[in-house]
gemmi code that builds the backbone of each chain (N, CA, C; Angstrom):
import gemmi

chains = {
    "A": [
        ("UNK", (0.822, -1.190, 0.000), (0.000, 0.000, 0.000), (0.862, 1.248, 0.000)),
        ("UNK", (0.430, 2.387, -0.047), (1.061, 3.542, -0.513), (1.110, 4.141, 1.152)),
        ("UNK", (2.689, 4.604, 0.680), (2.959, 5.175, 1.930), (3.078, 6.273, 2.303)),
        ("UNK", (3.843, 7.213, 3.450), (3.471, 8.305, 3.688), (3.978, 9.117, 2.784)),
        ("UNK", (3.340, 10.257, 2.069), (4.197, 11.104, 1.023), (4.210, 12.345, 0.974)),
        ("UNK", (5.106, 13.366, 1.025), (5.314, 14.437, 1.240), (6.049, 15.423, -0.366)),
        ("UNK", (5.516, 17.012, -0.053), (5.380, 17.353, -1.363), (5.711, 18.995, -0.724)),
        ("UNK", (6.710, 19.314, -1.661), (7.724, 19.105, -2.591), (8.305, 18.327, -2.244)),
        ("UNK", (9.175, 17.806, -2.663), (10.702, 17.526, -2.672), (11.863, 18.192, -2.402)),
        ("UNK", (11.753, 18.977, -3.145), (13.002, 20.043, -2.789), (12.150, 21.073, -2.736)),
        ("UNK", (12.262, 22.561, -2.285), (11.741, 23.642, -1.922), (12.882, 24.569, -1.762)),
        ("UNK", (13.084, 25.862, -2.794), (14.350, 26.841, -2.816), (13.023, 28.274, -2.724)),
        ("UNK", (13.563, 28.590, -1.568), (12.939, 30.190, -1.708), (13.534, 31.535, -1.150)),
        ("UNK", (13.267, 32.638, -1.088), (13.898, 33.485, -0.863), (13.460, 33.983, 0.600)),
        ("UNK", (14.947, 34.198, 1.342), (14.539, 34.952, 2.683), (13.232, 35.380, 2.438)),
        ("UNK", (12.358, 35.419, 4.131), (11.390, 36.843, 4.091), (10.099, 35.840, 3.252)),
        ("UNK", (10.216, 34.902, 2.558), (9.052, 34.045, 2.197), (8.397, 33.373, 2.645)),
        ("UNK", (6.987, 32.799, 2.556), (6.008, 32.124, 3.312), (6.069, 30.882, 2.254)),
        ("UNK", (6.502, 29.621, 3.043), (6.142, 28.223, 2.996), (5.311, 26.977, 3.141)),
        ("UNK", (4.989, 26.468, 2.459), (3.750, 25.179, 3.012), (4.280, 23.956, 2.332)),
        ("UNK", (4.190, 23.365, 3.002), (5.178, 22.069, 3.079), (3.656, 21.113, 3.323)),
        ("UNK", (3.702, 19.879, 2.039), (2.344, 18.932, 2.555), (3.014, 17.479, 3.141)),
        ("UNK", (1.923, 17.462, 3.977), (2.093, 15.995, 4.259), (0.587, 14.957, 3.984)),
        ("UNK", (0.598, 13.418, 3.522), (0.099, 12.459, 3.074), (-0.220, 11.160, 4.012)),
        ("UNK", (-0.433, 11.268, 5.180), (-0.214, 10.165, 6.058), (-0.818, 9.210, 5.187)),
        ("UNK", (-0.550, 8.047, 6.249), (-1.075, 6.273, 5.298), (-2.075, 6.454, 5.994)),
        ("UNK", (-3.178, 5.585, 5.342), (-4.564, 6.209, 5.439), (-4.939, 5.098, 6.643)),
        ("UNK", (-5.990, 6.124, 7.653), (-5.809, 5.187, 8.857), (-5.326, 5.564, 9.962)),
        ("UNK", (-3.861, 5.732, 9.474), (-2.912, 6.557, 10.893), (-3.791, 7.712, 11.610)),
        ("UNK", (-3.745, 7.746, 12.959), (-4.734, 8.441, 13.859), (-3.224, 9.582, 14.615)),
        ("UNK", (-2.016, 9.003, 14.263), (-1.158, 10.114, 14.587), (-0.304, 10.735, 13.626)),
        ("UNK", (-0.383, 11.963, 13.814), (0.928, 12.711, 12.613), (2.270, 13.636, 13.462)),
        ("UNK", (3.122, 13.235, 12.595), (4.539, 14.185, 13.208), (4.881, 14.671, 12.403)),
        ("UNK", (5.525, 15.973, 12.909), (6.621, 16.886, 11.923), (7.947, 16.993, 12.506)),
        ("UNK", (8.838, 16.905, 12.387), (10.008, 16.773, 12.626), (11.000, 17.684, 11.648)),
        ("UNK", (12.081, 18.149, 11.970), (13.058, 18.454, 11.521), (14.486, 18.089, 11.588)),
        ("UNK", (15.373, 18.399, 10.492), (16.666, 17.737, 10.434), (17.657, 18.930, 9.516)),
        ("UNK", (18.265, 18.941, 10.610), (19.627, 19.797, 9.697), (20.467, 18.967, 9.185)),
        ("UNK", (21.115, 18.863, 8.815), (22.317, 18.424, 7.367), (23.201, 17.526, 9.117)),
        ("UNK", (23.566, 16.185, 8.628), (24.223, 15.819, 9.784), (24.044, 15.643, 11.092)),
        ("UNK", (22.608, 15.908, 11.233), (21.893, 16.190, 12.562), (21.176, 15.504, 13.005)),
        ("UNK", (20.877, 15.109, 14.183), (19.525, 14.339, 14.786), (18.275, 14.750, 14.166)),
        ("UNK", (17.106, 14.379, 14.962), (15.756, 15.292, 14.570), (14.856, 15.753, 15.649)),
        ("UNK", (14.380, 17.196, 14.790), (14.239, 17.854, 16.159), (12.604, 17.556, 15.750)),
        ("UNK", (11.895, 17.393, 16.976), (10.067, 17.473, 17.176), (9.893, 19.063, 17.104)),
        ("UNK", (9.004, 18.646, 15.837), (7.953, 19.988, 15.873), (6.603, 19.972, 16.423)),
        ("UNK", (5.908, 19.442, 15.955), (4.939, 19.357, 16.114), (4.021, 18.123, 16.252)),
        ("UNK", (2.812, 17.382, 16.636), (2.147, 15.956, 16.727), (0.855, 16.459, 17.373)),
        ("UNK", (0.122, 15.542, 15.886), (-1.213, 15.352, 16.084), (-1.780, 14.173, 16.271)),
        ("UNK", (-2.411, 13.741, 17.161), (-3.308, 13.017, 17.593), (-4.727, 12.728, 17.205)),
        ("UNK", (-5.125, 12.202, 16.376), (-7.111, 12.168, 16.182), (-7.503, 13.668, 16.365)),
        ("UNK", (-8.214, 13.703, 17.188), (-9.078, 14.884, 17.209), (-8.735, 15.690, 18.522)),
        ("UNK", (-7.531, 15.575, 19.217), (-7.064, 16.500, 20.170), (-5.926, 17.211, 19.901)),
        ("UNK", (-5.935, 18.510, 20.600), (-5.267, 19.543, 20.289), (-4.165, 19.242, 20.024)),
        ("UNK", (-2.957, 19.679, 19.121), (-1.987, 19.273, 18.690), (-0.979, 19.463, 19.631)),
        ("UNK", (0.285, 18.919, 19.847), (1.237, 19.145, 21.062), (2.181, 19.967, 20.075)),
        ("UNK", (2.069, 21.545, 20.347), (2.929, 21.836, 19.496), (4.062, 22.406, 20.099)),
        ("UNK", (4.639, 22.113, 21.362), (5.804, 22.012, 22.150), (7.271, 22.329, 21.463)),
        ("UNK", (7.433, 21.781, 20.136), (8.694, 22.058, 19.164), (8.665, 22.775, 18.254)),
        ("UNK", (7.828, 23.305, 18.109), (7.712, 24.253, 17.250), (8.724, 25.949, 17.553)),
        ("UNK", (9.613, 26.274, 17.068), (10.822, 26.579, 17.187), (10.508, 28.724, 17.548)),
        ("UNK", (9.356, 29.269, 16.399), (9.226, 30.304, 17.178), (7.596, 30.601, 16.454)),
        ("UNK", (7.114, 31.050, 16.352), (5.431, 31.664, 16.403), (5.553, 31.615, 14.368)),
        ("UNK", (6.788, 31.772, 13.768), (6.500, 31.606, 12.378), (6.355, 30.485, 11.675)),
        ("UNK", (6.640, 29.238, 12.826), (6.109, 28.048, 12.244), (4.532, 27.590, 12.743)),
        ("UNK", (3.836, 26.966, 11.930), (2.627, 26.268, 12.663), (2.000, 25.046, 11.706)),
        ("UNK", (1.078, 24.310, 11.809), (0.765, 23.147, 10.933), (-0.731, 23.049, 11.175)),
        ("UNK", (-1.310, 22.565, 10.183), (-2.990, 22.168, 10.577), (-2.948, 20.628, 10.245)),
        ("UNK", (-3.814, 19.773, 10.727), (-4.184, 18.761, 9.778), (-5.896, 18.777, 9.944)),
        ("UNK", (-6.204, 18.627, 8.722), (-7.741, 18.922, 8.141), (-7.666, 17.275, 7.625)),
        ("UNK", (-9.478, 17.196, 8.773), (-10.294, 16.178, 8.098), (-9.600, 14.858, 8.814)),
        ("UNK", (-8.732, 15.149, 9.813), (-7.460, 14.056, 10.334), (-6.644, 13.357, 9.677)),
        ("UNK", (-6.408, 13.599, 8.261), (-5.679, 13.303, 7.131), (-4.337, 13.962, 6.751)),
        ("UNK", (-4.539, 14.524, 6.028), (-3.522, 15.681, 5.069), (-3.162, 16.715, 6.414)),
        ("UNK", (-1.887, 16.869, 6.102), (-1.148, 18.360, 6.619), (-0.025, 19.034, 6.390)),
        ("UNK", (-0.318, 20.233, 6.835), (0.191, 21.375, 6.206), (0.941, 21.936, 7.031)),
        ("UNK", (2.295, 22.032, 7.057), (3.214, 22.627, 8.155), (3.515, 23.724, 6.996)),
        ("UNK", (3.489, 25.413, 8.289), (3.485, 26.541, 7.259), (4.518, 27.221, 7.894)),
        ("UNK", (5.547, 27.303, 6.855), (6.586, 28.465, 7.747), (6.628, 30.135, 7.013)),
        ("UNK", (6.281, 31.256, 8.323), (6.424, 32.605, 7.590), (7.575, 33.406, 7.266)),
        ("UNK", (7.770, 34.123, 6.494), (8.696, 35.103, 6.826), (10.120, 33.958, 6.884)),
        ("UNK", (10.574, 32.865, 5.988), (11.248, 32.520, 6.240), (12.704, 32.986, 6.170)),
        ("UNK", (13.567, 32.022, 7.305), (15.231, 32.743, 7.136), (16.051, 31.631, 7.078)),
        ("UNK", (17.118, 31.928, 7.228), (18.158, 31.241, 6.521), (18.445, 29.951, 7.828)),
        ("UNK", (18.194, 30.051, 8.665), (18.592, 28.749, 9.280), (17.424, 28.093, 9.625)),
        ("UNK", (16.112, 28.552, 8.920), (15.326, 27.486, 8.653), (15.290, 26.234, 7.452)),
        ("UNK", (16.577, 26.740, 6.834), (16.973, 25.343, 5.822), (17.691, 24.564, 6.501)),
        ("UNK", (16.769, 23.218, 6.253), (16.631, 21.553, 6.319), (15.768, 21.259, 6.223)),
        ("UNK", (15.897, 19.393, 5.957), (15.019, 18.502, 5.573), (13.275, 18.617, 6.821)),
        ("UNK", (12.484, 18.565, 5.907), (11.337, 18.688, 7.125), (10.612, 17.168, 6.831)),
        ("UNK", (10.459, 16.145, 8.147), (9.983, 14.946, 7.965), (8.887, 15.111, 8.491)),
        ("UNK", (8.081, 14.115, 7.534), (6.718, 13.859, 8.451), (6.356, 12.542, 8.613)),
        ("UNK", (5.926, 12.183, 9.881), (5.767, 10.759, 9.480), (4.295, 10.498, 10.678)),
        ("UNK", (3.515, 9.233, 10.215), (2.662, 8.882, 10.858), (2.307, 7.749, 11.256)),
        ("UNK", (1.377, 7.730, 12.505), (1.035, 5.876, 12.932), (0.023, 5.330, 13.196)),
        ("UNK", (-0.338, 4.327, 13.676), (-1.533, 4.364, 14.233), (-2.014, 4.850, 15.547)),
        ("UNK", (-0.872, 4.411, 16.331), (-0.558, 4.966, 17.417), (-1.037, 3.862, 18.222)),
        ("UNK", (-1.405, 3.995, 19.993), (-1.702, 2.741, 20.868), (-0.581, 2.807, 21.665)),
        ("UNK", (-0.694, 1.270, 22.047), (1.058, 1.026, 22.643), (1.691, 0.005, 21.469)),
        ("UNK", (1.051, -0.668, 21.130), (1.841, -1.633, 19.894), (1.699, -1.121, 18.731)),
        ("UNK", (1.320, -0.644, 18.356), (1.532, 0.420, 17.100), (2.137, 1.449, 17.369)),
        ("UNK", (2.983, 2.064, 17.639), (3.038, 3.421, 17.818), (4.497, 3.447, 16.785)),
        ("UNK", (4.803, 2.907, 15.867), (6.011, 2.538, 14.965), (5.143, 3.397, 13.903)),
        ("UNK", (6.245, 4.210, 13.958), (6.097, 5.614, 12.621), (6.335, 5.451, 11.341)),
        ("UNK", (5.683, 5.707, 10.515), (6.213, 5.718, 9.021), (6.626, 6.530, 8.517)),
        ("UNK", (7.682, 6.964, 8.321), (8.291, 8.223, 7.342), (7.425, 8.806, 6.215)),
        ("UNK", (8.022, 9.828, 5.809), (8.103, 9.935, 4.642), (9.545, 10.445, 4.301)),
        ("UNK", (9.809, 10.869, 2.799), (10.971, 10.641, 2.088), (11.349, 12.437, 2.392)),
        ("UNK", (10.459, 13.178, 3.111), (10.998, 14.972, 3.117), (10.895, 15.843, 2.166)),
        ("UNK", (10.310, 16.850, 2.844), (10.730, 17.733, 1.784), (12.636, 18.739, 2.628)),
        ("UNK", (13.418, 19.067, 1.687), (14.305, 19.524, 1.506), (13.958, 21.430, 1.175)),
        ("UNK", (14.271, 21.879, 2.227), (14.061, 23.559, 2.196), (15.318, 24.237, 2.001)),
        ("UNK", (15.462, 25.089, 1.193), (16.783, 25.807, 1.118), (16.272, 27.612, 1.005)),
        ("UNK", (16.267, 28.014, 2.201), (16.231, 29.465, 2.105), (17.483, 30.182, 1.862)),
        ("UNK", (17.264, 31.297, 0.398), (18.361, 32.067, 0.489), (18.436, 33.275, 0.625)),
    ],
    "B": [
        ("UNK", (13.943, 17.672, 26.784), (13.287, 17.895, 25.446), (14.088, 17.193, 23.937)),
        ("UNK", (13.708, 17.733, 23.397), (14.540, 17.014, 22.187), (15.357, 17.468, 21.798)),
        ("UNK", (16.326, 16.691, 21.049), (17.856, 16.996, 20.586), (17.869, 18.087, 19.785)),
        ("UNK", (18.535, 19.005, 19.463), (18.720, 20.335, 18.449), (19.987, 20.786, 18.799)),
        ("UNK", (20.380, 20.472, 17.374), (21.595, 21.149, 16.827), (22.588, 20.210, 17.306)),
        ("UNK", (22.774, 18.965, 17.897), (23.694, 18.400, 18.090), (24.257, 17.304, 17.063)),
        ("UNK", (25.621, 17.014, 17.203), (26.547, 16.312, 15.874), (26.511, 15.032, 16.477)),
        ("UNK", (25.952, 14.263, 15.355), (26.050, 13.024, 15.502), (27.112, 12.106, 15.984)),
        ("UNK", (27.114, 11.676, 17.081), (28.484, 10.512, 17.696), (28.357, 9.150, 16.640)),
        ("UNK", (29.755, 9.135, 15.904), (29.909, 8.202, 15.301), (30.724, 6.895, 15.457)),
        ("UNK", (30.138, 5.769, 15.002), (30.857, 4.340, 15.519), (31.564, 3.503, 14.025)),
        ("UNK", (32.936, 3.571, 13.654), (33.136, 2.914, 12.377), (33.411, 1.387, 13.582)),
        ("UNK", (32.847, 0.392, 12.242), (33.149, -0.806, 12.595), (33.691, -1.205, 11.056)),
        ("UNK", (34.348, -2.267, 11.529), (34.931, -3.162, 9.939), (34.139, -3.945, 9.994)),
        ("UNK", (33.860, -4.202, 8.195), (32.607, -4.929, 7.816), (33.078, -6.919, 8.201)),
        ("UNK", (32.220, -7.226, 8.457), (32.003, -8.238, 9.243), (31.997, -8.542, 10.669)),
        ("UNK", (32.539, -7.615, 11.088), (32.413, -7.676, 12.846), (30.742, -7.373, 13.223)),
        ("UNK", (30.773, -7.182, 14.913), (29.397, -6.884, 15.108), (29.743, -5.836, 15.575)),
        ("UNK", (28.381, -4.916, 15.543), (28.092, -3.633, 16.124), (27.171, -3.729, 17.034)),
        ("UNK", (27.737, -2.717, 17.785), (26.694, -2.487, 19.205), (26.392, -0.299, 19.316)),
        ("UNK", (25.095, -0.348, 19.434), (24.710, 0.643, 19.238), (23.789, 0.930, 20.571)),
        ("UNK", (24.759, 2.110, 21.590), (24.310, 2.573, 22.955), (22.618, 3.773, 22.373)),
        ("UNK", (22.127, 3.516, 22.948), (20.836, 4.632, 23.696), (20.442, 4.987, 25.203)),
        ("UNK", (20.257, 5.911, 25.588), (19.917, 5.927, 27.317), (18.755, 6.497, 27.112)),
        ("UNK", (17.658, 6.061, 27.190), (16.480, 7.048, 27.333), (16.340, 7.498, 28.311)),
        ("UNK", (14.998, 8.385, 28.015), (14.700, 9.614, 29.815), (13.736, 9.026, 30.589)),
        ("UNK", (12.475, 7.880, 29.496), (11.583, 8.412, 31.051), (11.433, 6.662, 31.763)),
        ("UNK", (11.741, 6.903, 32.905), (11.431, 5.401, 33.611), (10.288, 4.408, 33.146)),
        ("UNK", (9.525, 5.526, 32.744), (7.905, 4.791, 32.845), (7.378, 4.073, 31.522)),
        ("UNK", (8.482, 4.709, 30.677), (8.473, 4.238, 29.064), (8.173, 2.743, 28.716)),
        ("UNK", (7.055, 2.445, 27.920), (6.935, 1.126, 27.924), (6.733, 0.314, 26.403)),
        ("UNK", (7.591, 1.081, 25.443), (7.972, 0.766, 24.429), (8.670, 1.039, 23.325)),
        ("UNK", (9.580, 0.790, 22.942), (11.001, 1.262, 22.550), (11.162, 1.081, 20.696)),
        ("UNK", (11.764, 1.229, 20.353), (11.580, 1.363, 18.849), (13.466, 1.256, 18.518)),
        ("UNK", (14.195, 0.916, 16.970), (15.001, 1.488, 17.068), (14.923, 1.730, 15.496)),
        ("UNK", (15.555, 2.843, 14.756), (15.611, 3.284, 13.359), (16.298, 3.344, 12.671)),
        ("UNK", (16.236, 3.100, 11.299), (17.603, 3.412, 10.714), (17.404, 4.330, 9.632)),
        ("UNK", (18.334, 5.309, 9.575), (18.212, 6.414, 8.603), (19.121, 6.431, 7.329)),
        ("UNK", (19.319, 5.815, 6.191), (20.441, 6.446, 5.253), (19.936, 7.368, 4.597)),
        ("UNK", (21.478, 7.393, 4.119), (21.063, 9.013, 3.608), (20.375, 9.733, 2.287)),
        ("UNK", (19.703, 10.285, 2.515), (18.475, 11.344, 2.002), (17.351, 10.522, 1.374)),
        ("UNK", (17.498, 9.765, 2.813), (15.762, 9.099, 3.257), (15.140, 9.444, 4.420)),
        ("UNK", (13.822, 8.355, 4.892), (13.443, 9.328, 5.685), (13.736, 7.657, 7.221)),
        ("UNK", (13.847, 8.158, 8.379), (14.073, 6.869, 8.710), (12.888, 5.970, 8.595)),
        ("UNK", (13.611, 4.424, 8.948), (12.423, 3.302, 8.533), (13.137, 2.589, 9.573)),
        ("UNK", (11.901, 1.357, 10.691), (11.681, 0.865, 11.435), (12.932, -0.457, 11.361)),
        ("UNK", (13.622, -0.578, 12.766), (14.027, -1.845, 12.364), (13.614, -3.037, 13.609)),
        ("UNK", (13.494, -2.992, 14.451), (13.058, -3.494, 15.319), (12.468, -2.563, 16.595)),
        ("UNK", (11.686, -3.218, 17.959), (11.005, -2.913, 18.847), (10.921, -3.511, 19.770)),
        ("UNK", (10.670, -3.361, 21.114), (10.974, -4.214, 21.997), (9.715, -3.915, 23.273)),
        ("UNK", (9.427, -4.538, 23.714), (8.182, -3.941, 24.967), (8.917, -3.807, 25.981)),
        ("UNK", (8.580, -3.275, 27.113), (8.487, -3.238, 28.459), (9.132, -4.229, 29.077)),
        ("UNK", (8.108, -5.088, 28.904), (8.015, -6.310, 29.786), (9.168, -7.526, 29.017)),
        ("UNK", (10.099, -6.826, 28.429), (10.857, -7.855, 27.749), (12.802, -7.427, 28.061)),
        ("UNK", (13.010, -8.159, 27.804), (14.702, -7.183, 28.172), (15.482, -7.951, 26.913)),
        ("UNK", (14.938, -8.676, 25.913), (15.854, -9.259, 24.447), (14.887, -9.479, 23.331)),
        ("UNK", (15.442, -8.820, 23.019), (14.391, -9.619, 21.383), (15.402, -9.378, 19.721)),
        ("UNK", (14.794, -10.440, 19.283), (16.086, -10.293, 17.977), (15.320, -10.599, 17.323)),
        ("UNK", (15.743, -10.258, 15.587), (15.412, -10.153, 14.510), (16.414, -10.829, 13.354)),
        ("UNK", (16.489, -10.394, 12.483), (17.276, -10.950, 11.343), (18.731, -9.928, 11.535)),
        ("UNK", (19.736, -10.772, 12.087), (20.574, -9.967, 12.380), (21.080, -9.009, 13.792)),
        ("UNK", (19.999, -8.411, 14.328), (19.815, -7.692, 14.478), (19.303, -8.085, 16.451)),
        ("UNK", (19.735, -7.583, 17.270), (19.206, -7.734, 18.401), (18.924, -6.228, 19.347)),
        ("UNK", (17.752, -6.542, 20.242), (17.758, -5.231, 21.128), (17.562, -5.634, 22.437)),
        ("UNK", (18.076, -5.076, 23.180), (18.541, -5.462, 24.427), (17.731, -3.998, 25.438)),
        ("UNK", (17.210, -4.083, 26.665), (16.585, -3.581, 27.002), (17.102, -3.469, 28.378)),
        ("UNK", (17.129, -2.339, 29.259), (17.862, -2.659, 30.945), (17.393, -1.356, 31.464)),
        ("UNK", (16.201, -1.756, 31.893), (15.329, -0.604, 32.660), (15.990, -0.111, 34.005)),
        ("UNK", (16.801, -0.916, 34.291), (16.966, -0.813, 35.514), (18.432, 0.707, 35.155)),
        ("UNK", (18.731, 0.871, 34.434), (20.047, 2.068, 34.309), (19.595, 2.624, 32.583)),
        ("UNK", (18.064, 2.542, 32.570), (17.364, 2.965, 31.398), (18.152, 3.118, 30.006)),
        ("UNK", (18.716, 1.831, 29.138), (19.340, 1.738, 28.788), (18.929, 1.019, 27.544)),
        ("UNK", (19.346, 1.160, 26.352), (18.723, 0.424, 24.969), (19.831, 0.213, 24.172)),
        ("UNK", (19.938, -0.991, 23.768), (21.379, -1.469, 22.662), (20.711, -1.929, 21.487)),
        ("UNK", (21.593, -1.872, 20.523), (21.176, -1.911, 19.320), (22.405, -3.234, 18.733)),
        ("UNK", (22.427, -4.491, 18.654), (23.332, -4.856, 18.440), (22.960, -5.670, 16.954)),
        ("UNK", (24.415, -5.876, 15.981), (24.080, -5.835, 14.033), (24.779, -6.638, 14.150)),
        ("UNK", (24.651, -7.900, 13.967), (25.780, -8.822, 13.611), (26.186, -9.000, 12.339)),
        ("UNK", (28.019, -9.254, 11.864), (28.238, -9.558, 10.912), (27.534, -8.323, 10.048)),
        ("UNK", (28.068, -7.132, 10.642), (27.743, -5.894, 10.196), (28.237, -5.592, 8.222)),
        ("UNK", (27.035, -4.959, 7.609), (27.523, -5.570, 6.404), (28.112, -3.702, 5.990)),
        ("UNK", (27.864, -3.783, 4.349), (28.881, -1.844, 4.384), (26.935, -1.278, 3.977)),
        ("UNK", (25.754, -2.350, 3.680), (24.459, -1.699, 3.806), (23.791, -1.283, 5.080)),
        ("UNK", (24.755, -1.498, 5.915), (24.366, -1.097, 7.770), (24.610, 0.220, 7.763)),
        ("UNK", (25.485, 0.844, 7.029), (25.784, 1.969, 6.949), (24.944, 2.964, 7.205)),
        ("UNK", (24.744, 3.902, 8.079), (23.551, 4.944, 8.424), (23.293, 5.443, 9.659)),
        ("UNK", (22.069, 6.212, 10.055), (22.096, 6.757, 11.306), (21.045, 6.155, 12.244)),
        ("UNK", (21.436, 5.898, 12.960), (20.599, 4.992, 14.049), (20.162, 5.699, 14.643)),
        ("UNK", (18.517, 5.512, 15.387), (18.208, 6.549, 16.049), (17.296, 5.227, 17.074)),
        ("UNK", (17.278, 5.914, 18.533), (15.910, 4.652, 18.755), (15.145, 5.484, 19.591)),
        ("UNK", (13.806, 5.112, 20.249), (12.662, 6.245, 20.459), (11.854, 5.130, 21.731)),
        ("UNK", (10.821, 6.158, 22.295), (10.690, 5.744, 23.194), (9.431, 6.438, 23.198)),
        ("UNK", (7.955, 5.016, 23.910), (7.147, 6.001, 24.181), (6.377, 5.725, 25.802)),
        ("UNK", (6.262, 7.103, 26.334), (5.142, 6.708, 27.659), (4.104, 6.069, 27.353)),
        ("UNK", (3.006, 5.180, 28.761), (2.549, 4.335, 28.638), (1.597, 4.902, 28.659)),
        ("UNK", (0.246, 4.143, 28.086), (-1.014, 4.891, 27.816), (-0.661, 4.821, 26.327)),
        ("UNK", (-2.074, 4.486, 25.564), (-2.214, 4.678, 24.458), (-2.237, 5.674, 23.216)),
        ("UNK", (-2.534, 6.748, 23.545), (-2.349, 8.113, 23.126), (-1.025, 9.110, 23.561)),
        ("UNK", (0.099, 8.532, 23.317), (1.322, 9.446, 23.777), (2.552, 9.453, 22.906)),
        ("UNK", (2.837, 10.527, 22.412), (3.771, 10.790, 22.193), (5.058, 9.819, 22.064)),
        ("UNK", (5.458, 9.498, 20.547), (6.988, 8.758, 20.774), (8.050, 10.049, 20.301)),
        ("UNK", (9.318, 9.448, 21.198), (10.709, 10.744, 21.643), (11.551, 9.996, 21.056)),
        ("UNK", (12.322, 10.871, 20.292), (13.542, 10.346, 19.703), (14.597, 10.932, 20.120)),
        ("UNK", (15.807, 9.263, 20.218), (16.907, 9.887, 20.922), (17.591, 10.865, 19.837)),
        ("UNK", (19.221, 10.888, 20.212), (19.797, 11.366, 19.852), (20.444, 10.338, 18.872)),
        ("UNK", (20.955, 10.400, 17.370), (21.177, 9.238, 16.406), (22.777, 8.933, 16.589)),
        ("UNK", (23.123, 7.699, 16.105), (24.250, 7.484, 15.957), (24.318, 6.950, 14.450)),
        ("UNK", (25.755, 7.468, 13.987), (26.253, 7.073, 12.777), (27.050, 5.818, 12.804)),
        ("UNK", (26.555, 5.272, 11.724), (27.511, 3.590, 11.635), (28.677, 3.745, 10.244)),
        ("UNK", (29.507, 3.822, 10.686), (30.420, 3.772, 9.067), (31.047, 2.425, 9.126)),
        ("UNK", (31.018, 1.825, 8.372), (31.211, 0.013, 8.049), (32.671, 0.097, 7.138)),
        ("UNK", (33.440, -0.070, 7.912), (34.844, -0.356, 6.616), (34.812, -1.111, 6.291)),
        ("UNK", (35.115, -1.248, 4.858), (35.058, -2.617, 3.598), (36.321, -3.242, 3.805)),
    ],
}
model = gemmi.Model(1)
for chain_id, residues in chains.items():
    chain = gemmi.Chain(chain_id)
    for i, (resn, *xyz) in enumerate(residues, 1):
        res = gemmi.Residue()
        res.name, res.seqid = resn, gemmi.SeqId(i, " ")
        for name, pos in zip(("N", "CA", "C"), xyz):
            atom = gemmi.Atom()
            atom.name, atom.element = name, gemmi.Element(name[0])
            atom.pos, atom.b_iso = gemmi.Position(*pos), 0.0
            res.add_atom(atom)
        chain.add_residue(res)
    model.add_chain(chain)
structure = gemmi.Structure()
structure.add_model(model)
structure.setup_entities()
């Protein structure tokens, strides 16, 4: 079955620009993550949604990032006014969640390069 | 909280030996463990998991070792091949069904041929 998929791929924009980055969970999954990764780096938590409760948006880095997911499906992590050390890979991945499910599925990233 | 901005601690092994891959998680109460593997400019994918209530479990290759008692997670690759190559990460979630999984901090495997 088709897995989690995220869109763009690559993403080049200019300082000072507004971003939307999609995400595709596998259909089903009742949890979504956003995550980030600099070049060589661990990954940092942005954001996680749960079904139908408020999102834990705890990592979310300063007030110009934020994400929706509509319909408990599809989502949209939006960055404003972007700057230059907001380039890296942005992952999203989702699960079913539980205690024995809670094994995430990637997706493949989108790749941000602000210049 | 979670890792940011830190450089990956790396482990070369020569290909055919085994690898052992340290994690310490944070929370005592954690009652199910995950571990990942990342190459590069993918996104990570699952390689094994381990419960609570277990302290070994193995796979193809591949074993995880569990020691609640000094909250502790190993990642061990036998007969490590140069496709082991990548960043290991392993995760952890509190108990209760609706919670949050935490990812550690990753380690790099470089496999000499």
């Amino acid at each position: 079955g088709a897995g989690v998929s995220q869109s763009p791929s690559n993403k080049v924009t200019e300082k000072g620009k507004d971003v939307e980055l999609r995400c595709d969970p596998i259909s089903g999954h009742t949890a979504l993550y956003w995550y980030r990764q600099s070049l060589g780096q661990g990954l940092e938590f942005l954001i996680y949604f749960q079904g139908n409760s408020a999102p834990d948006k705890s990592g979310l880095p300063s007030d110009r990032f934020s994400a929706e997911r509509t319909g408990g499906s599809v989502s949209t992590l939006t960055i404003q006014r972007t700057q230059q050390e907001d380039s890296a890979v942005y992952l999203c991945a989702s699960s079913f969640s539980g205690t024995a499910m809670s094994r995430q599925y990637f997706g493949p990233g989108t790749r941000l390069t602000v210049t | 909280g979670e890792s940011v901005g830190l450089h990956l601690p790396t482990l070369s092994v020569q290909e055919g030996d085994n690898s052992i891959i340290n994690c310490a998680y944070s929370n005592s109460a954690s009652d199910y463990f995950i571990w990942y593997k990342q190459e590069s400019g993918k996104g990570p994918q699952f390689i094994i998991d381990i419960r609570s209530n277990m302290d070994k479990r193995q796979g193809q290759r591949v074993t995880v070792l569990l020691n609640k008692t000094v909250k502790h997670l190993s990642l061990q690759i036998a007969a490590t091949q140069p496709g082991d190559s990548a960043v290991y990460f392993c995760a952890e979630k509190p108990p209760g069904g609706y919670q949050k999984v935490t990812f550690g901090t990753g380690t790099k495997l470089q496999v000499i041929p």
